[in-house]
Backbone bond lengths (Angstrom), bond angles and torsions (degrees), N, CA, C in turn:
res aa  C-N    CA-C-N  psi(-1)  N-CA   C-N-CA  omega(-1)  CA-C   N-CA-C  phi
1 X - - - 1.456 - - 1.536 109.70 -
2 X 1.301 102.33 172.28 1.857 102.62 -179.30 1.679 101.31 -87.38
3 X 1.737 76.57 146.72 1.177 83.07 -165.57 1.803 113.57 -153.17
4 X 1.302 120.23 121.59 1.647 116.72 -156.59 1.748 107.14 -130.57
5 X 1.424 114.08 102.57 0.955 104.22 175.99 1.448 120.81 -124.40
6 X 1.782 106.94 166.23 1.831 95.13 -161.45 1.146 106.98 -112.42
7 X 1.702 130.08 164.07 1.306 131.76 162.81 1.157 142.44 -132.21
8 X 1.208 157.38 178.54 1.460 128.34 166.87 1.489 116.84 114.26
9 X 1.162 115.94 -44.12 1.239 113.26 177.81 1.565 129.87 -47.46
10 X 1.306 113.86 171.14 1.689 134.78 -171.93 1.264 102.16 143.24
11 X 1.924 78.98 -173.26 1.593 106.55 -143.44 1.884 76.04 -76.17
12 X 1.892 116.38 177.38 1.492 115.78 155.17 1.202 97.55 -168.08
13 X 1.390 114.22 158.09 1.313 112.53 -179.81 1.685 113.88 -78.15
14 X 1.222 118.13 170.99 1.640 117.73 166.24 2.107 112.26 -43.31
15 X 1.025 97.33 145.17 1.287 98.03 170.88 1.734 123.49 57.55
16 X 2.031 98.98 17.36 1.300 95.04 175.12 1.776 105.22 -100.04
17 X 1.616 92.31 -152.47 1.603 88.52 178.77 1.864 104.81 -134.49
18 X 1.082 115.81 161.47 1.670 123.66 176.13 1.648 121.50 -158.01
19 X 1.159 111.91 88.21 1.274 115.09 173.24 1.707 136.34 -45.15
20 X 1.114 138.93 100.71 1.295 143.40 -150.14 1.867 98.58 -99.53
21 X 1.006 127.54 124.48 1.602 158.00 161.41 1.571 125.57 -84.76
22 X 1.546 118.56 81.73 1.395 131.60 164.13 1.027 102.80 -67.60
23 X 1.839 126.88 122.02 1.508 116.82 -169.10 1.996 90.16 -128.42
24 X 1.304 120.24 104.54 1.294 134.07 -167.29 1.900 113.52 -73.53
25 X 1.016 138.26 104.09 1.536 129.65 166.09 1.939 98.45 -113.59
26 X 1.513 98.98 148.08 1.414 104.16 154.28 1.290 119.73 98.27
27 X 1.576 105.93 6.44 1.477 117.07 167.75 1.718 109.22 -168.95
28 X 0.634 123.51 -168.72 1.089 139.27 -177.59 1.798 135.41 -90.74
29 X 1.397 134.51 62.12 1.594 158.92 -144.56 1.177 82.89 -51.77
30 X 1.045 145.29 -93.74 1.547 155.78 -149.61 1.879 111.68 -28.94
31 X 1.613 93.18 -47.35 1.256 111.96 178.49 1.501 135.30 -75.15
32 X 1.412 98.30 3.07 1.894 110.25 175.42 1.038 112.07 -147.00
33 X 1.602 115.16 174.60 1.708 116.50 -171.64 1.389 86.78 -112.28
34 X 1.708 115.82 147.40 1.172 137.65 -175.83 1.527 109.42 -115.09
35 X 1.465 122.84 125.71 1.505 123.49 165.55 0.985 110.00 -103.18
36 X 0.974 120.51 177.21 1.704 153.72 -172.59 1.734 112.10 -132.33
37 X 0.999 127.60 84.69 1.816 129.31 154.02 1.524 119.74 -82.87
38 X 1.163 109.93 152.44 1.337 133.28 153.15 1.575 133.69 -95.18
39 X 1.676 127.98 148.05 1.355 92.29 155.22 1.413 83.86 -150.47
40 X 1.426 110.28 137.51 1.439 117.69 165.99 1.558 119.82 -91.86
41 X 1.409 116.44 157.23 1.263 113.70 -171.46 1.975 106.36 -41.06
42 X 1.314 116.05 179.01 1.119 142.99 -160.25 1.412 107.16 3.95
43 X 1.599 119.71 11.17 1.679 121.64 171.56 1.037 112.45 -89.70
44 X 1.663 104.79 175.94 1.580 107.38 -170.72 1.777 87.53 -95.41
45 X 1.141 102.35 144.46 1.829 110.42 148.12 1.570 113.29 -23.78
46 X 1.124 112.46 127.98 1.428 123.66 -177.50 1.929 114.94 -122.58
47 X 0.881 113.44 144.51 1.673 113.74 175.54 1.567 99.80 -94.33
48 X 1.592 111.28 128.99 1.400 110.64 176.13 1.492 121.84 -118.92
49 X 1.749 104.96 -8.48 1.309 118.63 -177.69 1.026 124.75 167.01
50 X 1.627 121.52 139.12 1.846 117.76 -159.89 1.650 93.83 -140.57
51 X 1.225 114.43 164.18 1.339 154.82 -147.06 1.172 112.13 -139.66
52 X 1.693 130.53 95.72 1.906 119.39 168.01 1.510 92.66 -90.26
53 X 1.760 78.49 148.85 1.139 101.72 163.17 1.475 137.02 -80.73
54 X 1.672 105.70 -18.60 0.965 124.18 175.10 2.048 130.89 -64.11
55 X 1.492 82.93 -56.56 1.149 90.76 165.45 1.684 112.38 -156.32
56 X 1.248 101.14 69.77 1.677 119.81 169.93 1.435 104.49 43.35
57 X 1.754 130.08 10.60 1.174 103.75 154.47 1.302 156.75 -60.75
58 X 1.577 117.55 133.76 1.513 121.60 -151.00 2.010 113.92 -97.72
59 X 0.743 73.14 169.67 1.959 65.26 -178.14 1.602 100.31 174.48
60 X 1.637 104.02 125.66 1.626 131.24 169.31 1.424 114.83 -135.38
61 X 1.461 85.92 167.71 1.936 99.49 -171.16 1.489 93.27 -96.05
62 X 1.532 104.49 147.28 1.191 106.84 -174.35 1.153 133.04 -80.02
63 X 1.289 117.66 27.01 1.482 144.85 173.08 1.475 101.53 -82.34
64 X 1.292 114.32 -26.95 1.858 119.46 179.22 1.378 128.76 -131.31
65 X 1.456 101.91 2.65 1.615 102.56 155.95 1.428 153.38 -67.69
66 X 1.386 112.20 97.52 1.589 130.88 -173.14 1.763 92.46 118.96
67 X 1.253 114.48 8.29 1.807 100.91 174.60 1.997 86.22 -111.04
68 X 1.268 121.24 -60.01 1.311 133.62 -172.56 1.288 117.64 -69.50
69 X 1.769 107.71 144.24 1.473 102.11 -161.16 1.929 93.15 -137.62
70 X 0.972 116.69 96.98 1.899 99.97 170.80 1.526 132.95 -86.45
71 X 0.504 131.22 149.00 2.186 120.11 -160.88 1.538 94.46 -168.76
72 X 1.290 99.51 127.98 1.483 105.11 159.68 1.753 125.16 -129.73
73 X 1.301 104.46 152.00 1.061 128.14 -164.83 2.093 102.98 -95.32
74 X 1.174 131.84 121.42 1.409 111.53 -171.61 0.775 110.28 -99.41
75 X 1.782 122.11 -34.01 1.268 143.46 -177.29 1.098 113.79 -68.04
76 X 1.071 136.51 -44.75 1.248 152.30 -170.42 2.073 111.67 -93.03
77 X 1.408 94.65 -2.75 1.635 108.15 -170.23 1.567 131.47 28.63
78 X 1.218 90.10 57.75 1.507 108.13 -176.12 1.465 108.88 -151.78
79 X 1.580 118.86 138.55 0.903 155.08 171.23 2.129 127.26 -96.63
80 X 1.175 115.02 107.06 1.109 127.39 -150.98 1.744 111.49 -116.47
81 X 1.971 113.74 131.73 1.178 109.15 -158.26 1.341 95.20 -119.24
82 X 1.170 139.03 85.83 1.813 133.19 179.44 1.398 94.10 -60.89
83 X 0.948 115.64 150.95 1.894 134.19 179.45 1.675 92.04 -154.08
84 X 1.631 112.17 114.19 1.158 118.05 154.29 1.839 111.90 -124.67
85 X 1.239 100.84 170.31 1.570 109.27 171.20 1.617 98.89 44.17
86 X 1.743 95.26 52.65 1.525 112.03 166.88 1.371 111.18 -54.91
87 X 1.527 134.93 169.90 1.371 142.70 168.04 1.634 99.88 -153.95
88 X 1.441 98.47 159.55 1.507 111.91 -174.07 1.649 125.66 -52.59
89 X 1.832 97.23 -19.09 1.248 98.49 -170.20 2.273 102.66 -96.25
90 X 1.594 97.21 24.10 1.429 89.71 -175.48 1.350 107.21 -99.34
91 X 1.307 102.17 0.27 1.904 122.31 179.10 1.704 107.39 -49.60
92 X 1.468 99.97 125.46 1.338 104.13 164.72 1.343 100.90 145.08
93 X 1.719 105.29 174.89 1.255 114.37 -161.64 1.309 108.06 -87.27
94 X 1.901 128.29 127.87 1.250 111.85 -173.95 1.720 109.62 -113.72
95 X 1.058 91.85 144.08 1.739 101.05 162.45 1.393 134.19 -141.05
96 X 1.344 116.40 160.58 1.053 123.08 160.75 1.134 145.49 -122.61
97 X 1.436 123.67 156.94 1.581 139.16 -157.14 0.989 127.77 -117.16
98 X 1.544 137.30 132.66 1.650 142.43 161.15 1.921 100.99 -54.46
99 X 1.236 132.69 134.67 1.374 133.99 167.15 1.378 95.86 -95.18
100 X 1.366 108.95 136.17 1.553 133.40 -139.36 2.019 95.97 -83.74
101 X 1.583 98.92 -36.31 1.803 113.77 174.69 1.614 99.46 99.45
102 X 1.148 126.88 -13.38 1.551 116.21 -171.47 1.594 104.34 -92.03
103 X 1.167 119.04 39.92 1.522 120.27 170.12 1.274 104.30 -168.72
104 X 1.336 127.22 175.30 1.817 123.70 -154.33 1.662 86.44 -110.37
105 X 1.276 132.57 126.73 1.057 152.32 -159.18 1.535 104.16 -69.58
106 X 1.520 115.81 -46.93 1.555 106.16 176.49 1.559 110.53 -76.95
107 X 1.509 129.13 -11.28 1.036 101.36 158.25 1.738 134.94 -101.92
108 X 1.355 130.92 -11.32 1.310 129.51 130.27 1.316 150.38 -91.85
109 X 1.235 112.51 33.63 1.541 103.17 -168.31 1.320 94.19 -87.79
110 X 1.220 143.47 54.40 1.415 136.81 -173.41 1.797 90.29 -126.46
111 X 1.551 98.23 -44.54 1.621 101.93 175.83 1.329 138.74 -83.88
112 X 1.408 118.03 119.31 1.240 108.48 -172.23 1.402 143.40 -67.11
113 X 1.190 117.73 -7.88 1.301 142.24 141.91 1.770 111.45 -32.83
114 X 1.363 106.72 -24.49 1.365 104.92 -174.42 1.520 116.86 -86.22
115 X 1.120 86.72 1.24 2.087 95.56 -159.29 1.685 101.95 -111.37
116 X 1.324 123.05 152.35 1.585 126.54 -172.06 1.243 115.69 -128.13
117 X 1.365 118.06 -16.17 1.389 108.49 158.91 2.106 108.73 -133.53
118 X 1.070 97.17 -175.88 1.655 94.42 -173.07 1.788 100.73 -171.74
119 X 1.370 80.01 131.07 1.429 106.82 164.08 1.818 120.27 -36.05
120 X 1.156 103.36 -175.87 1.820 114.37 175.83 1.881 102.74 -104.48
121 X 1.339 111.82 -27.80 1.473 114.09 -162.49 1.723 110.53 93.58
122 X 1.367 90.28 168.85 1.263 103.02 168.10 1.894 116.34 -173.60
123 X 1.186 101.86 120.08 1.613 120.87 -148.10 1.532 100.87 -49.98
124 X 1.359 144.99 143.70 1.333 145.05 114.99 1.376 137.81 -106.13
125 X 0.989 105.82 132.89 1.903 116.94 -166.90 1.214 101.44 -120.20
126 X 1.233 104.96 143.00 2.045 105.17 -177.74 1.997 77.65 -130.04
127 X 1.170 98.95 138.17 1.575 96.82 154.47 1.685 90.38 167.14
128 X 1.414 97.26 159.82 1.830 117.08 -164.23 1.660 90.82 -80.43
């Protein structure tokens, strides 16, 4: 079955870095665009960054542009979140998602409604 799980996480101080690991079973990586959400306590789920499949187009919220990096690996079926020059407000639980294909990727992949399967998460905390 499909199946999306995350890695990478921990604690870091402000202004460090932590690489995040989408590890794909149960279909086929090459063939879909992969996001990246967040959700911090009492917030809603947020979109922080997506992945085409088509042609490696990238796309983030501008809360993480020039800190966030997404790259995927197909062969290896995994999907990868560099986070440097973390800050306190990057805290929270992250995951990732299969994009579902029934909408054009640069214009929702921000919504989660768009995505059909999803990860477990995996926690990051930045704080001194």
């Amino acid at each position: 079955q499909v199946q999306l799980e995350e890695s990478g996480g921990g604690l870091v101080q402000p202004g460090g870095s932590l690489r995040l690991s989408c590890t794909a079973s149960g279909f086929t990586l090459d063939s879909y665009d992969i996001g990246w959400f967040r959700q911090a306590p009492g917030k809603e789920r947020e979109g922080v960054s997506c992945i085409s499949s088509r042609d490696n187009s990238t796309y983030y919220a501008e809360s993480v542009k020039g800190r966030f990096t997404i790259s995927r690996d197909n062969a290896a079926k995994m999907v990868h979140l560099q986070m440097n020059s973390l800050k306190p407000e990057d805290t929270g639980l992250y995951y990732c998602a299969r994009f579902g294909g029934w909408s054009k990727v640069a214009l929702t992949w921000r919504r989660d409604v768009s995505y059909d399967y999803w990860g477990q998460g995996t926690q990051v905390t930045v704080s001194s």
